[in-house]
C-alpha positions as CSV (number, residue, x, y, z in Angstrom):
1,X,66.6,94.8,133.0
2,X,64.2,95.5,130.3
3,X,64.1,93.3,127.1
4,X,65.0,96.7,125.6
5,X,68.2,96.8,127.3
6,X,69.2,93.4,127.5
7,X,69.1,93.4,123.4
8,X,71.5,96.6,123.5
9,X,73.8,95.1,126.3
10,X,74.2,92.2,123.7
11,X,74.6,93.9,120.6
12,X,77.5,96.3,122.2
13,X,79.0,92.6,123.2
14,X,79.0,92.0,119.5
15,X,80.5,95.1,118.7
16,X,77.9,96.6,116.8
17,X,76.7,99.0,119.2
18,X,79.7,101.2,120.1
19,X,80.4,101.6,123.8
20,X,82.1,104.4,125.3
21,X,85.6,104.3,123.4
22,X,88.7,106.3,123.7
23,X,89.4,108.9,120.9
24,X,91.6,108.0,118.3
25,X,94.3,110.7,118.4
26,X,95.1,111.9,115.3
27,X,98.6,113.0,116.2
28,X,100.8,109.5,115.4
29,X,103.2,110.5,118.2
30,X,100.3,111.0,121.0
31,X,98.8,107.8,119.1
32,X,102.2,106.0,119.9
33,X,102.2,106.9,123.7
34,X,98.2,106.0,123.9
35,X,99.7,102.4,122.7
36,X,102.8,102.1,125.2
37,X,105.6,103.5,123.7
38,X,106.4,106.1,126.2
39,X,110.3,107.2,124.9
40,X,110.4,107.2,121.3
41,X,113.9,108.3,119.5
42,X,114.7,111.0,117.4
43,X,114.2,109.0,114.4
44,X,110.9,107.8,115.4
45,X,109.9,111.2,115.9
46,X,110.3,112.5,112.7
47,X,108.8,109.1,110.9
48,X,105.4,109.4,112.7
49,X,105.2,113.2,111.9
50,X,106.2,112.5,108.1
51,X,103.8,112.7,105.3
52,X,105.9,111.4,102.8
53,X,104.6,109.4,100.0
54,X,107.7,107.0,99.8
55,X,109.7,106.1,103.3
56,X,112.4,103.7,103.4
57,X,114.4,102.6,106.7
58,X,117.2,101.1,106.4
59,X,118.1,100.0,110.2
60,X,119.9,97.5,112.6
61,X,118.0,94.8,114.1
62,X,116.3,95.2,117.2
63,X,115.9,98.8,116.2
64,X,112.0,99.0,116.6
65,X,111.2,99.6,112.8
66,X,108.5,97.2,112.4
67,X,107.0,98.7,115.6
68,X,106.7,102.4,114.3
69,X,105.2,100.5,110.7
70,X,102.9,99.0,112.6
71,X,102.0,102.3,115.0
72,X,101.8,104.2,111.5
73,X,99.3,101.2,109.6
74,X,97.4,101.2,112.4
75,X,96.6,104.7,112.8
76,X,95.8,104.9,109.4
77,X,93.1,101.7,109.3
78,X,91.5,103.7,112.7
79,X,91.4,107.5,111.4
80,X,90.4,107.4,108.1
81,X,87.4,104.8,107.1
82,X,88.1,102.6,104.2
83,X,91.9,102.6,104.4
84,X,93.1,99.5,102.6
85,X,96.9,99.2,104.2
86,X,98.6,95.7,103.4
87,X,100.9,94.6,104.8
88,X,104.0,92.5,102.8
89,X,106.9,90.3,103.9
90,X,109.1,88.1,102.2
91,X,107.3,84.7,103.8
92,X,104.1,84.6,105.4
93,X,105.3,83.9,108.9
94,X,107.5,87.7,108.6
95,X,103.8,89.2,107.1
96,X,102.1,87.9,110.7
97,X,105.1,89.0,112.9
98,X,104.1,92.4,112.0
99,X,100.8,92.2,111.9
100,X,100.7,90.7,115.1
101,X,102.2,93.9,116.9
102,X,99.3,95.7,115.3
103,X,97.0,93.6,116.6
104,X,98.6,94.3,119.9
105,X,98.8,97.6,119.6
106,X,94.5,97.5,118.7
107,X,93.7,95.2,121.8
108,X,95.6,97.6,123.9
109,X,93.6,100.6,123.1
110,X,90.3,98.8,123.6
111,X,89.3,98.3,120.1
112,X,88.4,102.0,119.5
113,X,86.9,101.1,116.1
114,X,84.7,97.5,116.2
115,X,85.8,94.6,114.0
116,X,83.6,92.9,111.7
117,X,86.2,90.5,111.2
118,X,89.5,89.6,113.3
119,X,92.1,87.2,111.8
120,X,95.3,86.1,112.1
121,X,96.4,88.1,108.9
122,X,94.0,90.7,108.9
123,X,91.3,92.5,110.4
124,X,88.5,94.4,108.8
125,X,86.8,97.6,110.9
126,X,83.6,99.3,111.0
127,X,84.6,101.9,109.6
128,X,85.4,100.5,106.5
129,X,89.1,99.9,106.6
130,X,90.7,96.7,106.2
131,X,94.4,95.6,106.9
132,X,95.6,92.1,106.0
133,X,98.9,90.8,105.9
134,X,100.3,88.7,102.6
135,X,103.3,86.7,102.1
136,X,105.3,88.6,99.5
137,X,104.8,86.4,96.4
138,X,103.1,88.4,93.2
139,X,100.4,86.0,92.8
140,X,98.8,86.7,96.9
141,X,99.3,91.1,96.4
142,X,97.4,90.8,92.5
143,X,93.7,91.3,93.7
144,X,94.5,93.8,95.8
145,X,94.2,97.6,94.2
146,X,93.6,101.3,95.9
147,X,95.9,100.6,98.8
148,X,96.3,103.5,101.2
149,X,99.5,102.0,102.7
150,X,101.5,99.3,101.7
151,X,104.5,98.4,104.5
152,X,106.9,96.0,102.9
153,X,108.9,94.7,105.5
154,X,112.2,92.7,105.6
155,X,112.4,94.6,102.3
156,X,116.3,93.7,101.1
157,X,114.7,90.0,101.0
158,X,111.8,90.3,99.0
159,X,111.8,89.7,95.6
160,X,112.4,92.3,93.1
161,X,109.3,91.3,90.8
162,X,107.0,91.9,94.2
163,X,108.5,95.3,94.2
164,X,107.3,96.1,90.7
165,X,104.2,94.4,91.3
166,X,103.0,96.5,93.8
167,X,103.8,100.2,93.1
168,X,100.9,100.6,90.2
169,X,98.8,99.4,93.4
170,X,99.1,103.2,94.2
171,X,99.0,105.2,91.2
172,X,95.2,105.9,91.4
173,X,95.4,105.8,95.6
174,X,98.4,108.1,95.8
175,X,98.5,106.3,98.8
176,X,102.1,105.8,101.0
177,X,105.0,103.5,100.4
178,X,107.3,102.0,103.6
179,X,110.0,100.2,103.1
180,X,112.0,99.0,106.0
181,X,114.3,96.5,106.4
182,X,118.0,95.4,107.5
183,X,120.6,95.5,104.5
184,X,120.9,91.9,102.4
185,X,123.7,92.5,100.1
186,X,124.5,95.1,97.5
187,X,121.5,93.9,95.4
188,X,118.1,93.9,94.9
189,X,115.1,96.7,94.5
190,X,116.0,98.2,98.6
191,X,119.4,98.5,97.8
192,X,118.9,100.2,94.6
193,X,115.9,102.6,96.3
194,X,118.4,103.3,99.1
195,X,121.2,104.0,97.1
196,X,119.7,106.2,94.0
197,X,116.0,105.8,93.7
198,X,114.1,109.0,93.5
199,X,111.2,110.6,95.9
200,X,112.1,108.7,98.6
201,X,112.4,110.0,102.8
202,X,115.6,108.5,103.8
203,X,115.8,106.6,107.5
204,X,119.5,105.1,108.4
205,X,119.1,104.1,111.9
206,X,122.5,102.2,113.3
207,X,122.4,100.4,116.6
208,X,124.1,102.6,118.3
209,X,121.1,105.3,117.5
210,X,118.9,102.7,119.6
211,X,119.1,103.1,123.1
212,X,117.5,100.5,124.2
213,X,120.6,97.9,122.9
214,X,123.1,98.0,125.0
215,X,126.9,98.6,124.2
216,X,127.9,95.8,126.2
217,X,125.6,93.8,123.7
218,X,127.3,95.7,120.6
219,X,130.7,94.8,122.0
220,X,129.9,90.9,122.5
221,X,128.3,90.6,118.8
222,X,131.1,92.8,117.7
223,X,133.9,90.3,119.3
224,X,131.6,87.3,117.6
225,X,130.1,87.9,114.6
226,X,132.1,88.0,111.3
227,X,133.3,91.8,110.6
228,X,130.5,91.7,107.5
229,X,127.9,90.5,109.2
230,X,128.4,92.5,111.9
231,X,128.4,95.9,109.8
232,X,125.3,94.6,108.0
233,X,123.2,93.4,111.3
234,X,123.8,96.5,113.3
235,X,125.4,99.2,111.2
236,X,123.4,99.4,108.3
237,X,126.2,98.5,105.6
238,X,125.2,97.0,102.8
239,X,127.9,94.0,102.4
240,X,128.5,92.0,99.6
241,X,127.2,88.4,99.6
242,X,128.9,85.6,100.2
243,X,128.6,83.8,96.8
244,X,129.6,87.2,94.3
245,X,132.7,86.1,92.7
246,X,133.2,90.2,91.5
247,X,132.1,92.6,94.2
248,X,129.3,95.6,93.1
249,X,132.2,98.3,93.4
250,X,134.6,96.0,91.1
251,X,131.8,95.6,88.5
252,X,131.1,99.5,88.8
253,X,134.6,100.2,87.7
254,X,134.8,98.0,84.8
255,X,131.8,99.6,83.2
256,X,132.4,102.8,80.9
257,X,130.1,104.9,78.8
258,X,133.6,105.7,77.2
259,X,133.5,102.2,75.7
260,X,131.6,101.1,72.6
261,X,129.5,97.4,73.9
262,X,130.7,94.4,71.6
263,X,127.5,93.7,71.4
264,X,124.4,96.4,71.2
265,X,120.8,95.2,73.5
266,X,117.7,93.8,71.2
267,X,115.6,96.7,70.9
């Protein structure tokens, strides 16, 4: 081998010298089958052929939501260069569960785009286009601006202020939203989205929608599990929580327009 060639055969080692790499397909559902998922539902379906600007799933556990985030971040980092797509969960270890079945996903197809940088919370392409995954505290999202996609997972349980924090993150981006999570109580920014915030692509995905959980699962959880917990685990209810003295419906009633306040807000 020529020294010529033995310098090339080390730099494609290194990644900087692309080998011969499998095209990136840029439709998300042939992108989903190139990274295993052979049988996706009929919800899944219709999310990876959205272009919505604001999604939000609201779906049982075990349902394959972070899966489909993580098919849709990916293809994003790999298809367009110099995609920043973060990725948000209440704690750091939730933020790395998700990024790890990217990861997964971008070993499986061979590393079509070369990494300059591979982490445990975040790799940084080639082409540009970075994804890193952030504990969802205010302070860790702050630096960050011009995100293409930000996928807030385990969304009921993040706090509200994050929320806030990171939608001006896309008003110069107009880059995409994705909310997804299992119902936490009637509280909080998800349950508010879900229940009357505007511009949003609804998702309510039940277990009984999922194929791949079987009845006789259902039927033992339903037998052992509290009725609440049971409804907010696999049916998508949003329950209230155990420590509301006055439940959201009983709170709802007692307030009236018709009825002057005793006392008027501080302007």
């Amino acid at each position: 081998m020529s020294t010529a060639s033995l310098r090339a055969s080390v730099e494609r080692l290194k990644g900087r010298i692309p080998s011969r790499r499998t095209p990136i397909p840029e439709d998300r559902e042939e992108f989903a089958r190139a990274v295993g998922l052979r049988e996706l539902d009929i919800w899944q379906r219709r999310l990876l052929r959205s272009e919505a600007p604001r999604v939000i799933l609201n779906c049982s556990r075990q349902s394959g939501k972070s899966t489909m985030a993580g098919v849709v971040a990916l293809h994003r980092a790999l298809l367009v260069p110099g995609s920043l797509v973060l990725i948000l969960g209440p704690s750091e270890r939730q933020a790395k569960e998700l990024f790890t079945k990217v990861a997964q996903a971008y070993r499986l197809l061979g590393h079509p785009v070369p990494a300059d940088s591979d982490r445990k919370l975040g790799v940084q392409l080639t082409n540009g286009s970075r994804i890193e995954a952030l504990p969802g505290t205010e302070k860790t999202i702050r630096g960050f601006s011009g995100a293409a996609l930000l996928v807030v997972d385990e969304a009921s349980r993040v706090a509200d202020e994050l929320y806030y924090a990171v939608r001006p993150m896309l008003a110069v981006s107009g880059g995409r939203l994705l909310l997804l999570s299992t119902p936490y109580g009637k509280r909080g920014a998800f349950f508010e989205q879900w229940e009357s915030g505007m511009g949003w692509e609804r998702y309510e995905v039940p277990a009984t929608d999922c194929p791949r959980i079987p009845a006789s699962f259902l039927a033992e959880e339903r037998a052992t599990l509290p009725a609440f917990i049971y409804r907010q685990e696999y049916e998508c209810s949003f329950e209230e929580t155990e420590d509301q003295v006055f439940g959201f419906d009983l709170v709802n009633t007692a307030v009236t327009p018709e009825v002057t306040p005793l006392f008027e807000e501080a302007s």
